[in-house]
N, C-alpha and C positions, 0 to 999 in steps of 0.2 A: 481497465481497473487501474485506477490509482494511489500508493501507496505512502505514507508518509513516515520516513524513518529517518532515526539519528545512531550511531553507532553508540553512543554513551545511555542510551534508552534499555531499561533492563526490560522493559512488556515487548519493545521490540524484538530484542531476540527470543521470547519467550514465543512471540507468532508469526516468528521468520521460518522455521519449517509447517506451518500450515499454510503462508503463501506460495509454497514450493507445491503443495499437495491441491491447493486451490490453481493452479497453474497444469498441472498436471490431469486434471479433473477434467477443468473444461477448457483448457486452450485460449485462454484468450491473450490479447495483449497486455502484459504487467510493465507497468511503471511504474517507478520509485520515483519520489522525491527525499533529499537527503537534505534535513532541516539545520540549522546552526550547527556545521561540524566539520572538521577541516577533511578538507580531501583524505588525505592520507589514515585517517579514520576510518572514515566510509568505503575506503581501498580493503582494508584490513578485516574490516566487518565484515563484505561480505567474499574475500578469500577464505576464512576461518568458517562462513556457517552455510557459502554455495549463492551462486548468483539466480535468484529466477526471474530476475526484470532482461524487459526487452529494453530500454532505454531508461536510462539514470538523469536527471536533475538535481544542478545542486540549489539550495534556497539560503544563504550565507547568510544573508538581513533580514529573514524572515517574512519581507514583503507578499511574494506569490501564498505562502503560507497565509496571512492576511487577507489576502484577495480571496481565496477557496473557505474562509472563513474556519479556520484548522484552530480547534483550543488548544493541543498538544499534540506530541504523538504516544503510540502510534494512532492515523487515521487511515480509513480507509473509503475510495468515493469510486461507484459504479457510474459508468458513465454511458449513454447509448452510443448508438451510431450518427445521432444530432449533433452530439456532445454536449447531451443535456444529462446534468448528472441527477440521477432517479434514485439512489444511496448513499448514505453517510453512515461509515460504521467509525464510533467513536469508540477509543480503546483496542486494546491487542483483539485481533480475533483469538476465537478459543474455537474447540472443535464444536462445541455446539451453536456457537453464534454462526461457523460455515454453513452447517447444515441446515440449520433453521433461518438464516437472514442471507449470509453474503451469496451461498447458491441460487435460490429463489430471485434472488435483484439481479443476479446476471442473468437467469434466462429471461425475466421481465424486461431487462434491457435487451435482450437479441429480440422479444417479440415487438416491440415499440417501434 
C-alpha cells in the first residue's frame, strides 16, 4: 500500500490514525510518500501523530506524484504483488471507506 501525505495536509492527519489501524489489521507493507514538504515537516508530522510506514519517500517536485497520476493528497494506491496497482483511494480514508473499499482491495490484491 501506498500512501500519499504532506504534513501541512489537514484530511491527512485526519486519516493518519486509520493508516495505523489499517497497518495493524492486515500487515501489510505501508509506504509513504511525502509530497511538496520540507523534510523537517514530514519529521515532525509524523513524530507528533506515530510512524506506520515501512519506508518514507520524499516527492519535493512533485514529479513521481505526476507519474502515479496523484490529483492531491491524501491518496491512497493498493498495489499487488506484480506491482500492478489494482486501487486508488482518492481522499482521506474514513473508517468506512476502510471497511467497505481499502480492505476488500487488499485482500483482492493478495488473491491476484
Amino acid at each position: 500500500v501506498v500512501n500519499i501525505f504532506a504534513s501541512w495536509c489537514i484530511p491527512c492527519r485526519d486519516e493518519h490514525p486509520l493508516l495505523e489501524v489499517l497497518k495493524q489489521r492486515t500487515g501489510v507493507r505501508l509506504f509513504g510518500m511525502n509530497q511538496r514538504d520540507a523534510a523537517e515537516n514530514a519529521v515532525a508530522f509524523l513524530a507528533e501523530l506515530g510512524n506506520p510506514y515501512d519506508r518514507i519517500g520524499a516527492d519535493g517536485d512533485n514529479r513521481v506524484s505526476i507519474d502515479w497520476g496523484v490529483y492531491g493528497v491524501p491518496e491512497t494506491f493498493v498495489v499487488n504483488a506484480r506491482g500492478v496497482i489494482v486501487y486508488k483511494h482518492v481522499g482521506p480514508i474514513t473508517p468506512e471507506s476502510l471497511e467497505r473499499e481499502v480492505l476488500p482491495a487488499i485482500a483482492k490484491a493478495r488473491a491476484s
